[in-house]
N, C-alpha and C positions, 0 to 999 in steps of 0.2 A: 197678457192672457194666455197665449201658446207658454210663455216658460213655465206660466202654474200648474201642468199637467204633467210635469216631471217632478212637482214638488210632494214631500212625504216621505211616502214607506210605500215600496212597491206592493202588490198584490202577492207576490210570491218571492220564498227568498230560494237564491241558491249562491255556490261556491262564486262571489265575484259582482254578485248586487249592492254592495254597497261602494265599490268602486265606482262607479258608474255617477249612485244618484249623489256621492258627498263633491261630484267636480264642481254641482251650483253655488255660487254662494250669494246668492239669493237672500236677505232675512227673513224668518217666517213668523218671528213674535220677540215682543220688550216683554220684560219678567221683572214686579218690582216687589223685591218682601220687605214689610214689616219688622221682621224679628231676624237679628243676624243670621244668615246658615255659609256654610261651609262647601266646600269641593264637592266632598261625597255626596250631598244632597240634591243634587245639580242634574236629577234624571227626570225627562217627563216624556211620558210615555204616549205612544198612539196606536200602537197595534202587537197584539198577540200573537203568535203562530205555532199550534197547538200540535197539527198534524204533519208527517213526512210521508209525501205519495211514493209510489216505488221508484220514479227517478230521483228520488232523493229530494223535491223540491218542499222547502216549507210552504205550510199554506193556512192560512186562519179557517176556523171553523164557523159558523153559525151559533151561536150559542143555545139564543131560545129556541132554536129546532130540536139540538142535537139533544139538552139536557131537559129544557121542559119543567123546571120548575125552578122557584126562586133559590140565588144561591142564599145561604146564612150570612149576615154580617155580624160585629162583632157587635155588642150590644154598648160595653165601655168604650164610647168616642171620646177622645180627646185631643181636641187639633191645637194642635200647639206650635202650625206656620203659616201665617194668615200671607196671602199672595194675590197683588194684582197682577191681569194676562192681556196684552194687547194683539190681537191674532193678525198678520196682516191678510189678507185677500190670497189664499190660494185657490179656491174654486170647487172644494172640495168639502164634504161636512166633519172631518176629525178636530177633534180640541186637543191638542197637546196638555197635559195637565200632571203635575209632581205624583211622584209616585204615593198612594193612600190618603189622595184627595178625599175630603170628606162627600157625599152623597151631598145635594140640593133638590129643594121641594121644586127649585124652575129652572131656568136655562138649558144648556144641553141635556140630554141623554146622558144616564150613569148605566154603564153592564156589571153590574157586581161580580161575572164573574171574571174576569180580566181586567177592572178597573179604569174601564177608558171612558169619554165621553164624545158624543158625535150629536149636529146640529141636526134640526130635522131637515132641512135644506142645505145648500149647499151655498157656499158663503160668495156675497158679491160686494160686500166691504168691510172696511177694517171693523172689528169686532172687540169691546175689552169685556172682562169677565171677571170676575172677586172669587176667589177660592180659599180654601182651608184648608191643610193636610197636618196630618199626623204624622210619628214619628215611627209606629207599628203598625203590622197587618191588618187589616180590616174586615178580612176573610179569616175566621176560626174553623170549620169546617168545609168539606168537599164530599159530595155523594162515589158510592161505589162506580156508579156511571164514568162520575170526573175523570175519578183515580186510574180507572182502565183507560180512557184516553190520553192521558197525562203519563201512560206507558207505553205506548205502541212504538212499535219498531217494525218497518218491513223487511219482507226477506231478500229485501236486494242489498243490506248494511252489511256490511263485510263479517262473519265470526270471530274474527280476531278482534276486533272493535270490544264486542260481547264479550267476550275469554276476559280481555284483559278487565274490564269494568268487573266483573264478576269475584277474581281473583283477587283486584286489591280494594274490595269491598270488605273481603272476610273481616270482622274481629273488630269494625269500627261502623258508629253509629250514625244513621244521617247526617249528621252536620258535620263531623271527622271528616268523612268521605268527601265532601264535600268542599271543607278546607283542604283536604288533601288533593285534588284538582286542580285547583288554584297554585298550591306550592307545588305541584309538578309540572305545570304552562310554566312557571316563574324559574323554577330551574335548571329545567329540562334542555337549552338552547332552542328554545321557541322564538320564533323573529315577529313585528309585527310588520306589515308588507303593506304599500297600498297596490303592489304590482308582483305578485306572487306571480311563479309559476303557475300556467294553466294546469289542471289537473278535472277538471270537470265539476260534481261532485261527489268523491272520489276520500271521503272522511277517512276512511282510513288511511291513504293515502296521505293525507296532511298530517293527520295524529302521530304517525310511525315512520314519516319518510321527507319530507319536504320541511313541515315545523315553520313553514312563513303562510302567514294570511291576515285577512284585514278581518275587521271585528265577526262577522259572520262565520267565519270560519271556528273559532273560539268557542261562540256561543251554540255554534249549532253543533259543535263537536261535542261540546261539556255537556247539554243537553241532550245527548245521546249514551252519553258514559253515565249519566243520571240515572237515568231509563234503566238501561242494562244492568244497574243495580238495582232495579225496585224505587227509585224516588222518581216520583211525580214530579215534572218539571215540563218547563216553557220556553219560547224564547222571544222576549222584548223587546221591541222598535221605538224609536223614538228619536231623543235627541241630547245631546249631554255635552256641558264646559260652558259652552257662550263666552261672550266678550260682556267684561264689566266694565260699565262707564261710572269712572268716578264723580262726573259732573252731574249725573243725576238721579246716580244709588240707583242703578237698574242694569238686568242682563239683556243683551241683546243675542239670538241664536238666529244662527241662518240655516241655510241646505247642509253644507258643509258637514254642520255638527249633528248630520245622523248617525245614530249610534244604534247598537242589538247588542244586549247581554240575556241574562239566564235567570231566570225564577224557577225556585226548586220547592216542590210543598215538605215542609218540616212539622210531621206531628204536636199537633196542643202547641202552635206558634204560629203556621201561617205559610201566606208566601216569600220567599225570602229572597231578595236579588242575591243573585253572585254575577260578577265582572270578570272575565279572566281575562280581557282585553289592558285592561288597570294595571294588571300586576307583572305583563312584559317590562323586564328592565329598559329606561330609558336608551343606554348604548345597544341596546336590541332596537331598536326602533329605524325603521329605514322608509323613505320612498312614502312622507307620510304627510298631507294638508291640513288635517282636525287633530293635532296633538294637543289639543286643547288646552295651549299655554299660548297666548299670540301674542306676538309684540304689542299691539298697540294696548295691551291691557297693561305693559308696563310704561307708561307715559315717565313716573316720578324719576327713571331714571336720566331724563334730560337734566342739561347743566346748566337752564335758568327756565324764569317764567316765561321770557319771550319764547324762548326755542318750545316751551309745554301750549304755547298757546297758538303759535304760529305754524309750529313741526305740522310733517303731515297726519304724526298719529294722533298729534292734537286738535287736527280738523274734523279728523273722523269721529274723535269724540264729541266735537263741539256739534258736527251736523248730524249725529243719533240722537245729540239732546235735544237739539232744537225740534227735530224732526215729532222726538215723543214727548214734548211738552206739550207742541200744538197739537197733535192727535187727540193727543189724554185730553187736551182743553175742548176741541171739536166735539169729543165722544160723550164727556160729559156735559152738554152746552145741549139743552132741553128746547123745547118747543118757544115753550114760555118767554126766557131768555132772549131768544133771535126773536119774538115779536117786541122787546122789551127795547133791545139794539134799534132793532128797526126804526122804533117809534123816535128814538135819541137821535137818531140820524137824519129824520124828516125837520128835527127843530135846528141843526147846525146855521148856523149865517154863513155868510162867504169868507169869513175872515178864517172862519174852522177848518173851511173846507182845503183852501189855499196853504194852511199850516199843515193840515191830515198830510196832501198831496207832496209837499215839501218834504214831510217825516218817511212817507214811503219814498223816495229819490234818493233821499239822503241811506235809507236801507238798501236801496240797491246798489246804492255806488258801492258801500261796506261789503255787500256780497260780493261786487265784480273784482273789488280790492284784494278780498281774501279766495277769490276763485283763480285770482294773477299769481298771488303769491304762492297758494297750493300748485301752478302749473308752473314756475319757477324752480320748487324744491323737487318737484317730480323731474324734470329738464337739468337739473343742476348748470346753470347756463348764464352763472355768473357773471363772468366776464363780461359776455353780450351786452350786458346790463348795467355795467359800470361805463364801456366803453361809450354807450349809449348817452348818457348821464354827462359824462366828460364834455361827446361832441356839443350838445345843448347848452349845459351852463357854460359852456366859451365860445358860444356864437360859431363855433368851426362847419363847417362845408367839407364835403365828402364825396371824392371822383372817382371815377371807375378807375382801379387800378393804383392805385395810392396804398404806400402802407403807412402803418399805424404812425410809426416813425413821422413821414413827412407831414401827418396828419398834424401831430401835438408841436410839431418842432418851435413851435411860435408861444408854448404856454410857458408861463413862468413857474407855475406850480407842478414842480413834477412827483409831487410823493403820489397823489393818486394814480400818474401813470404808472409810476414803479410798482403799485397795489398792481395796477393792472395788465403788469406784465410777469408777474410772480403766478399769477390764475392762471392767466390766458397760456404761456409757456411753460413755465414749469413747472406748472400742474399740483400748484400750492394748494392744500384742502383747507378752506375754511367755512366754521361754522356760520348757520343761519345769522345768528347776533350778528357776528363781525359784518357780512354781507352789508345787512340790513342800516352797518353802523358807517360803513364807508360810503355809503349811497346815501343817509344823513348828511353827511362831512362835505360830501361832493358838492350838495343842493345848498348848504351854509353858505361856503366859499364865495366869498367875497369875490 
């Protein structure tokens, strides 16, 4: 319950916020689509931050105070990525949700003007959700009101910052200018850092002199150089990449993957994300935990089934599945249901009960099996385990102060010991299989 109060998107952003909250990794929701989607689609959003007070900190606005009246949506809906959302328990009422989720007549709260949804309470378990999104903006129009907030700059932002947005605005149109941002982060020797120099918040300082920062710094710079030209722009929290489990065709996101990039408003289109965290070259990339490419989503690169089933980033696949099969089972499993169960389980005889009891023993011994082996490959501690294996199947006795030598000296089979002095000494690496295949061999032996 304490770790959920650092989970999210802080209240306010400045140079060096997301350092901080992406150390958790915590999961905060399973994400299952329907309909294939790709990388780029992988943004779900939970909070806006519209305004820069004069020390430079982002900060969200009110909406229904600030603007007071409904925003326009678009009239042509067409959701074309139907998505289930398993929220786990943060404590907080945000719903993470893809970006141009359709509206719903129940469950959370929709703010048309920022697109997010938030419960009316605040959540005290795990929660799943059915959503829709579409492919384009949902928001056509923005009142004069918006527009001016969606410009504000205070006068503590450097002029140079302004100068230069201004100058290489000339002679290209919104979106140009726009792409052109992105290919100057991308060019320009821009580093992405999770441990930047300190600088404060200090944008101009990053923009024209330092050139390392984590997404924040990107976003809330881009979104300044936006401004300075006349576009209306924002800047986006959330969450982006996740780890895919192949075993049960669903993302799983933690803390880790919070993310902030840039919505910029583009005339008779909308709002438009831009990333300029994306487009740092890979060999630019330093000092980095959410590179949002993680080993354990490459499992197929193991070199058999055992080592994809047994590895340890095949555990971690197998215990997200298990984890969100039962959930998804729990959360859709109705009243009705558990009186349904209930009533099945008052008719069992003894013989049911005594086999039920049996089936759970027998699942726990498999879990304690695959919890030893999981603490095995994380210990690499092979030998231990051979040696082990050896003393038992040969009835051998073990004294303080005896080596291994005096130990075996009495065995007639010595390939195993020679297995297990090739490990133990001279620090032979072998794989999981082989392990698993000589500690077969050992327990055969005759």
């Amino acid at each position: 319950a304490n770790k959920s109060n650092n989970l999210g998107i802080p209240d306010k952003i400045s140079l060096g916020s997301f350092q901080q909250i992406t150390l958790e990794d915590e999961d905060i929701f399973n994400v299952k689509f329907f309909e294939r989607v790709n990388q780029s689609q992988l943004y779900f959003r939970v909070k806006t931050f519209e305004m820069l007070d004069q020390l430079k900190n982002w900060r969200s606005i009110d909406t229904k105070v600030t603007f007071r009246r409904k925003s326009n949506i678009a009239k042509n809906i067409n959701p074309a990525i139907k998505y289930d959302l398993i929220l786990f328990n943060h404590g907080k009422k945000w719903v993470p949700v893809l970006d141009y989720t359709v509206p719903k007549e129940s469950g959370p709260k929709y703010n048309p003007y920022n697109f997010s949804y938030n419960l009316p309470q605040k959540m005290s378990s795990k929660k799943k959700f059915i959503f829709s999104a579409q492919d384009t903006p949902l928001n056509k129009d923005i009142s004069i009101k918006e527009r001016s907030y969606y410009l504000q700059i205070p006068n503590t932002v450097n002029d140079e910052l302004i100068k230069w947005a201004k100058k290489n605005k000339i002679n290209k149109s919104d979106t140009e200018y726009s792409k052109f941002l992105l290919n100057y982060f991308q060019n320009e020797n821009f580093y992405y850092n999770l441990k930047p120099e300190p600088i404060g918040n200090n944008y101009s300082k990053f923009f024209f002199e330092t050139k390392e920062g984590y997404c924040e710094y990107y976003a809330g710079t881009m979104t300044l150089l936006l401004r300075a030209a006349g576009i209306p722009s924002r800047i986006v929290t959330g969450f982006y990449g996740g780890r895919y489990n192949n075993l049960g065709d669903f993302y799983t996101f933690s803390q880790e993957d919070a993310h902030s990039w840039v919505e910029a408003w583009i005339n008779d289109i909308g709002w438009i994300r831009f990333d300029p965290t994306q487009v740092i070259p890979p060999q630019r990339v330093k000092n980095t935990i959410n590179s949002f490419s993680r080993e354990e989503n490459d499992i197929e690169i193991e070199q058999n089934e055992l080592q994809k089933f047994f590895g340890e980033k095949g555990l971690n696949l197998w215990v997200r599945y298990l984890d969100y099969q039962w959930t998804n089972y729990l959360i859709n499993y109705n009243q009705i249901e558990q009186k349904k169960l209930l009533s099945k389980l008052s008719d069992f005889d003894k013989n049911t009960y005594l086999n039920l009891i049996q089936n759970i023993i027998f699942i726990i011994f498999v879990i304690f099996i695959a919890l030893l082996i999981k603490f095995i490959l994380n210990k690499k501690n092979y030998s231990a385990v051979i040696f082990y294996l050896i003393i038992k199947k040969n009835k051998l006795k073990e004294y303080p102060g005896q080596t291994h030598q005096s130990i075996f000296k009495n065995i007639e089979n010595k390939k195993f010991i020679t297995n297990y002095e090739k490990i133990k000494f001279n620090n032979q690496k072998i794989s999981v299989f082989e392990f698993l295949l000589i500690c077969l061999k050992i327990i055969k032996t005759s």
